[in-house]
C-alpha positions in Angstrom: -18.6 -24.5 12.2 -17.0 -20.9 12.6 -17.4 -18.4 9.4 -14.6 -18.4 7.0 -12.6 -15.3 7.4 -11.5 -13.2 4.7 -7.9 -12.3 4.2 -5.6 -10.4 2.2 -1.9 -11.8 0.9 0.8 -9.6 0.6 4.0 -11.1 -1.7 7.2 -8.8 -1.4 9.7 -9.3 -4.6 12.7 -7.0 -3.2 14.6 -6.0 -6.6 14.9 -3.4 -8.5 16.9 -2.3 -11.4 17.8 1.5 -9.6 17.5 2.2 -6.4 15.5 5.1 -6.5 16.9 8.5 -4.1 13.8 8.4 -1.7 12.8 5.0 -1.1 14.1 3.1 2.0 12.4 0.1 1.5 13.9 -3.1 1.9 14.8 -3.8 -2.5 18.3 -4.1 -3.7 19.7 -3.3 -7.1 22.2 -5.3 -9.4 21.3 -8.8 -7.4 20.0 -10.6 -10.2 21.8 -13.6 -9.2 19.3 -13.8 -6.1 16.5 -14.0 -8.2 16.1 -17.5 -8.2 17.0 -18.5 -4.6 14.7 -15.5 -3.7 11.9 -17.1 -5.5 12.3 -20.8 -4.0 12.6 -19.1 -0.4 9.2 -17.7 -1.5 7.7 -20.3 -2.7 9.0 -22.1 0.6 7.3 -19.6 2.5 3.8 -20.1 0.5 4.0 -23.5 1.2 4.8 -23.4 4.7 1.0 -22.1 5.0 -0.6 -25.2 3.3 -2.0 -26.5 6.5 -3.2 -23.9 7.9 -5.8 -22.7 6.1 -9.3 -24.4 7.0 -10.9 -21.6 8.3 -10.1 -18.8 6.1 -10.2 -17.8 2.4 -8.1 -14.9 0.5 -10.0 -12.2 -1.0 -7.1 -9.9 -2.3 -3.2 -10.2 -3.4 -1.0 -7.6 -3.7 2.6 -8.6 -5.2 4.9 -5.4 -4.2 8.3 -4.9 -3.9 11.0 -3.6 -5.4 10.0 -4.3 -8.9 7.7 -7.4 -9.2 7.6 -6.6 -13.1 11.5 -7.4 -12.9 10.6 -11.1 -13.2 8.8 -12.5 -16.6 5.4 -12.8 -16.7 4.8 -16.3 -17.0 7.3 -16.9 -13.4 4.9 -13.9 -11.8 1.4 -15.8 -13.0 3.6 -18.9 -11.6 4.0 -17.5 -8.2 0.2 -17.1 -8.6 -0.5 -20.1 -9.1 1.4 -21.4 -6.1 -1.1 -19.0 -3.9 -4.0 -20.7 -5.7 -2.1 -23.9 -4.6 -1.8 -22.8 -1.0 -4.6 -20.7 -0.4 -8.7 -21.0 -1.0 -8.5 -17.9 -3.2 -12.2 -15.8 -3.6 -13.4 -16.0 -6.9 -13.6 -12.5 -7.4 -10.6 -11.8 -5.5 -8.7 -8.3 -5.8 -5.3 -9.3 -7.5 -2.8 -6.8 -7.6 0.9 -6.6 -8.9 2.7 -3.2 -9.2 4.6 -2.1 -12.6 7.1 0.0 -13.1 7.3 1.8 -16.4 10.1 0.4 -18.3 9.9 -2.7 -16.7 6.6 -4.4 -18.3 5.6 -4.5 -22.4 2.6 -5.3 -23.7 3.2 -9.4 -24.0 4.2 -9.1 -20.2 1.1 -7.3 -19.1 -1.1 -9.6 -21.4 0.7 -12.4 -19.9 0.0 -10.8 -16.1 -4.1 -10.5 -17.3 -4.7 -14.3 -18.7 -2.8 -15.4 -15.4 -5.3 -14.1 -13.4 -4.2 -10.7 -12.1 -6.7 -8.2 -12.1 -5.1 -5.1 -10.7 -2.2 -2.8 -12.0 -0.8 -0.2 -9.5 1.8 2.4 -11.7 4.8 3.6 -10.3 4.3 7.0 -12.0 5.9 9.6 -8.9 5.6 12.9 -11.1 4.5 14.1 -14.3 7.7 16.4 -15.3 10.7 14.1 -16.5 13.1 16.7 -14.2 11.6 15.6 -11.5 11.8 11.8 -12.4 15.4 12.1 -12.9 16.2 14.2 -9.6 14.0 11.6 -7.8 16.2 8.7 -9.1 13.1 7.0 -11.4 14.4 4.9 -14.3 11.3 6.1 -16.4 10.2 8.9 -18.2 6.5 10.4 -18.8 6.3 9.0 -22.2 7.0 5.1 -20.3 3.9 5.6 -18.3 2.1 6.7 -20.9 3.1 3.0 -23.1 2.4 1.2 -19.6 -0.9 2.5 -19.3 -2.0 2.0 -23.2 -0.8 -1.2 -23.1 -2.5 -2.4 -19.8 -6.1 -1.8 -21.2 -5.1 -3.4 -24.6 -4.1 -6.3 -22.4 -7.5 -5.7 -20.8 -6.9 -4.2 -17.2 -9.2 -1.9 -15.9 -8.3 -1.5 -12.8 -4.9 0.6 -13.1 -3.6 2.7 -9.8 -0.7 5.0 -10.3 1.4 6.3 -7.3 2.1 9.9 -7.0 4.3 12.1 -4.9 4.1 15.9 -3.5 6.1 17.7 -2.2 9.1 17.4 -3.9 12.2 20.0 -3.8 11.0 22.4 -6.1 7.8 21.6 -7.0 5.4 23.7 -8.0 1.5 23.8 -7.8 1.2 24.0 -11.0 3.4 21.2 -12.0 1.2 18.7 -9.1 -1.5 19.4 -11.0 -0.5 18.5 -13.8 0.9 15.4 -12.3 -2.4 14.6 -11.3 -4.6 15.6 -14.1 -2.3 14.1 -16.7 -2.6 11.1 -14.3 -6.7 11.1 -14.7 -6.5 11.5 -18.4 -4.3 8.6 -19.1 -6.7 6.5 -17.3 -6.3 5.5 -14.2 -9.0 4.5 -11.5 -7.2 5.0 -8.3 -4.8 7.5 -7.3 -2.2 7.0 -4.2 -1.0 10.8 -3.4 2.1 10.5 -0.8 4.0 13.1 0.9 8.0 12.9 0.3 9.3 12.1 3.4 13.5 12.0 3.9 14.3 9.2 5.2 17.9 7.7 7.2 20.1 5.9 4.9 18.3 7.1 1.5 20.1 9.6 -1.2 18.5 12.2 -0.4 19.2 12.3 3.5 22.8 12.0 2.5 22.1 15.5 0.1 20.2 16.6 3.1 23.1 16.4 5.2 25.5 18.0 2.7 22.8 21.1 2.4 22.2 20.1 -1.5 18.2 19.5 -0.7 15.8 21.0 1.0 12.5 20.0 2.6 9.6 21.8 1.4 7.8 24.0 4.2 5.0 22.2 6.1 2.7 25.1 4.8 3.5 24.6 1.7 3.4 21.1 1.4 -0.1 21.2 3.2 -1.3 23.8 0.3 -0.5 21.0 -2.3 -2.0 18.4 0.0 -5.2 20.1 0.4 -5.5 21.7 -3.4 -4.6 18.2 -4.7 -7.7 16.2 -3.1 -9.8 19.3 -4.4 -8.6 19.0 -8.0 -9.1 15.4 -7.4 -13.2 15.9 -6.4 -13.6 17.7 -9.1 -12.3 15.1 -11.5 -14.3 12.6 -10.0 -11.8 10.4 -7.6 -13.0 10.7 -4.1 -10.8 10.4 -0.9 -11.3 7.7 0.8 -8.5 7.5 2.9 -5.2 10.4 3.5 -3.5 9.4 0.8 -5.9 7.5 -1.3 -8.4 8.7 -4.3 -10.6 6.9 -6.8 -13.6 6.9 -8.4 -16.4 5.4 -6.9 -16.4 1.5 -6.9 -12.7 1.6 -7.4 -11.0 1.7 -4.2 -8.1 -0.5 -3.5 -9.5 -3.6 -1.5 -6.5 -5.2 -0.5 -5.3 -1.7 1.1 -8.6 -1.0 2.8 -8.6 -4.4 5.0 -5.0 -2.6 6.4 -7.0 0.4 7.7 -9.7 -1.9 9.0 -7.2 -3.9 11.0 -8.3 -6.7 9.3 -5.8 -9.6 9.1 -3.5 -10.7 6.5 -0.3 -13.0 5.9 2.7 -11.3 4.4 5.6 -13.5 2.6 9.2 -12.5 1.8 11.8 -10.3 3.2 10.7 -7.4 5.3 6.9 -8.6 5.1 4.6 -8.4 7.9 1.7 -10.9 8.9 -1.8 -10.2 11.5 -3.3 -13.5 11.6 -5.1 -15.1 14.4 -3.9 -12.3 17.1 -0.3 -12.7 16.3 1.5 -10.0 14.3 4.8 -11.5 12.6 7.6 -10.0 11.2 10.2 -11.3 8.5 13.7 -10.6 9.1 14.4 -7.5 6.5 17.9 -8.8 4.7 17.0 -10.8 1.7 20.5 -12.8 2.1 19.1 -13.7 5.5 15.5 -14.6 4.2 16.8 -17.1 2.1 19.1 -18.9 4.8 16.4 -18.9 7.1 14.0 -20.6 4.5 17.1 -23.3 3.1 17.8 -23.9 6.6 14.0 -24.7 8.0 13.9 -21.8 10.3 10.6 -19.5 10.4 11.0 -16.1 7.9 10.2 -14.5 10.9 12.4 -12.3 13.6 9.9 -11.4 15.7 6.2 -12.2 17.1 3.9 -10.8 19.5 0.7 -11.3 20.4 -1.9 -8.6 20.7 -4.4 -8.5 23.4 -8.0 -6.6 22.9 -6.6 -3.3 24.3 -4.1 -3.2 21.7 -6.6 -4.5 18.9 -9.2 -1.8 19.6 -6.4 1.1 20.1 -4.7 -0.1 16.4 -8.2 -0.4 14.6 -9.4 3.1 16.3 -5.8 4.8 14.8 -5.9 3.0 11.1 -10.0 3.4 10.8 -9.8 7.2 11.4 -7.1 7.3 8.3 -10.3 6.2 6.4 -13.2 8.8 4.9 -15.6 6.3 6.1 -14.3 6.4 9.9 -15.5 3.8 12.4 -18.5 1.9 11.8 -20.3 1.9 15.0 -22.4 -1.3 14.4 -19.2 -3.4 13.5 -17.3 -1.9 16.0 -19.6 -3.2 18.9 -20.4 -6.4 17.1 -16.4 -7.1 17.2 -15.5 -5.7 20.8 -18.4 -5.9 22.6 -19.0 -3.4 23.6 -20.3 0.6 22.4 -17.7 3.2 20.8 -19.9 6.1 22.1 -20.4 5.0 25.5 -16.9 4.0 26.3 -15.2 6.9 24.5 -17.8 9.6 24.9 -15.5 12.1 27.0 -12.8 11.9 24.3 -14.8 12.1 21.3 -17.0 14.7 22.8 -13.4 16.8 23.1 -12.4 15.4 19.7 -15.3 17.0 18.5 -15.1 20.2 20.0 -11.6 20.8 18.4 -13.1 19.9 15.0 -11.3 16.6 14.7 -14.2 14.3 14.6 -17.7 14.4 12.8 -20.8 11.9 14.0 -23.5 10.9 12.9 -25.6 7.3 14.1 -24.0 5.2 11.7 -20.4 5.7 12.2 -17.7 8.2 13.8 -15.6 10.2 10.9 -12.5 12.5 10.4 -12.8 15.7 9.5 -11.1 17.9 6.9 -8.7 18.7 9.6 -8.9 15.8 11.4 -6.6 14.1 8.2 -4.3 16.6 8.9 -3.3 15.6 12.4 -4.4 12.1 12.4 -2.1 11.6 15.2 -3.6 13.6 17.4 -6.8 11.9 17.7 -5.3 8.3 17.6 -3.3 9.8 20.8 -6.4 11.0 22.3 -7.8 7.1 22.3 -4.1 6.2 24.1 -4.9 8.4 26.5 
């Protein structure tokens, strides 16, 4: 009998109430009258997977989006249930949903815990309600402070928040109070992201018209690197570029990503690595839920990945990670040894102060976060 694999789940609700001035994600604003054919596309979807599942058993859920807190609580613990349905879910499985403030009261998030979710991730972006407003946020500080409260009365633990630097304007001393304010509320996990201007968002339009400006590289690497040391000192280790928590606490679901381990992603716009295939749905929500009505597959494209492509993809994403690449697990799923094959590169890799060894695994550096693209080019090579 082959081992049961474990895999994460990955359920994409696409609305929002505002579309916030950074995000270019595929989530719409004002289509609430999509919200129910949107959900029975979904639960389409789920279903499509109900008989092809012998070999495998989930071990985390994430339910992004958009806004998944948009819907009511007891439809969300629904849509839940229909994975339980679907899926062998793991006992303990990781169950995440993110929350924007404003969008979730207490009944909602005690209605989220009974159902089974285990796993809040915040929306928070910045500390300074300037900053929320430039950014396009619908919430103010004082709503993520409610959020937060009211999760542990409804008896989460595990709460995340999302937070952004580098943000026209910002100063250090308003990122760290960002993230310290963040820490004392509560949280157990921090995701720190860059801002990044994308194409077709609000502010690439007032990027184009010369009413923003980018911060400096220099100065956004000050923030980056003064950030993750405030962080150590309040107790949230880096395990990955972006991600902090405290020990025990880091995001499961996320880390099978950087592990290249596979998952199956429902919904508009959401991506699936399962059994060497990578799928990916078509990315208009309209289109989604023709496809589904209609009988078609929710996905546009599919390609399969051979073994060079596998170990190039799981070499890039494992060296986004603190703990680097395991030697031992690397072997025992290729076949073959990191160091022998690789030992010119890393040697090099090494030399430039990229890459840090030791017998159990192979690890980025300090520096090595910084130009993370550098050494996954160096394996292309």
């Amino acid at each position: 009998m082959s081992e049961v694999k474990q895999i994460g789940l990955y359920l994409h609700l696409p609305f929002c109430t505002q579309k916030c001035h950074y995000c270019d994600f595929s989530s719409w604003a004002g289509r609430e009258d999509l919200k129910q054919p949107y959900l029975n596309a979904l639960l389409g979807e789920l279903g499509s997977y109900r008989t092809d599942q012998q070999d495998m058993v989930v071990s985390t859920i994430f339910m992004g989006g958009g806004t998944p807190t948009l819907f009511d609580g007891e439809i969300l613990v629904q849509l839940l249930e229909k994975c339980r349905d679907t899926f062998h879910i793991q006992d303990k499985a990781e169950i995440s949903i993110e929350c924007n403030p404003g969008t979730a009261d207490r009944n909602k998030l005690e209605t989220l815990a009974r159902g089974g979710f285990n796993r809040l991730s915040i929306g928070l972006q910045a500390w300074q309600n300037h900053h929320l407003e430039n950014l396009g946020r619908i919430h103010r500080r004082r709503h993520f402070e409610d959020t937060i409260s009211w999760a542990k009365q409804a008896g989460f633990s595990n709460i995340s928040a999302d937070v952004i630097f580098g943000l026209p304007g910002q100063s250090w001393e308003e990122w760290r109070e960002t993230l310290e304010e963040a820490v004392a509320a509560g949280v157990t996990h921090l995701s720190a992201y860059s801002l990044k201007i994308e194409e077709g968002t609000v502010f690439y339009q007032w990027q184009q018209q010369e009413k923003l400006r980018e911060m400096e590289e220099e100065q956004e690497r000050f923030l980056y690197h003064q950030g993750a040391a405030l962080l150590e000192e309040l107790g949230l280790k880096q395990y990955e570029i972006s991600n902090f928590a405290y020990p025990g606490w880091e995001c499961r679901h996320n880390l099978n990503y950087w592990r290249n381990g596979e998952y199956i992603g429902c919904g508009c716009s959401a991506h699936s690595y399962y059994q060497s295939l990578r799928r990916g749905n078509v990315m208009d929500m309209i289109q989604y839920i023709e496809r589904i009505q209609s009988g078609m597959p929710a996905a546009e494209f599919q390609e399969e990945t051979d073994t060079q492509t596998e170990v190039f993809e799981t070499l890039m994403l494992g060296f986004r990670l603190n703990e680097g690449i395991n030697k031992e697990a690397f072997h025992s799923r290729f076949g073959f040894s990191l160091s022998e094959r690789y030992r010119k590169t890393i040697e090099e890799l090494k030399g430039q102060g990229l890459l840090t060894e030791d017998t159990q695994a192979l690890r980025p550096t300090s520096l090595g976060f910084d130009l993370q693209n550098r050494i996954a080019l160096a394996f292309l090579d």
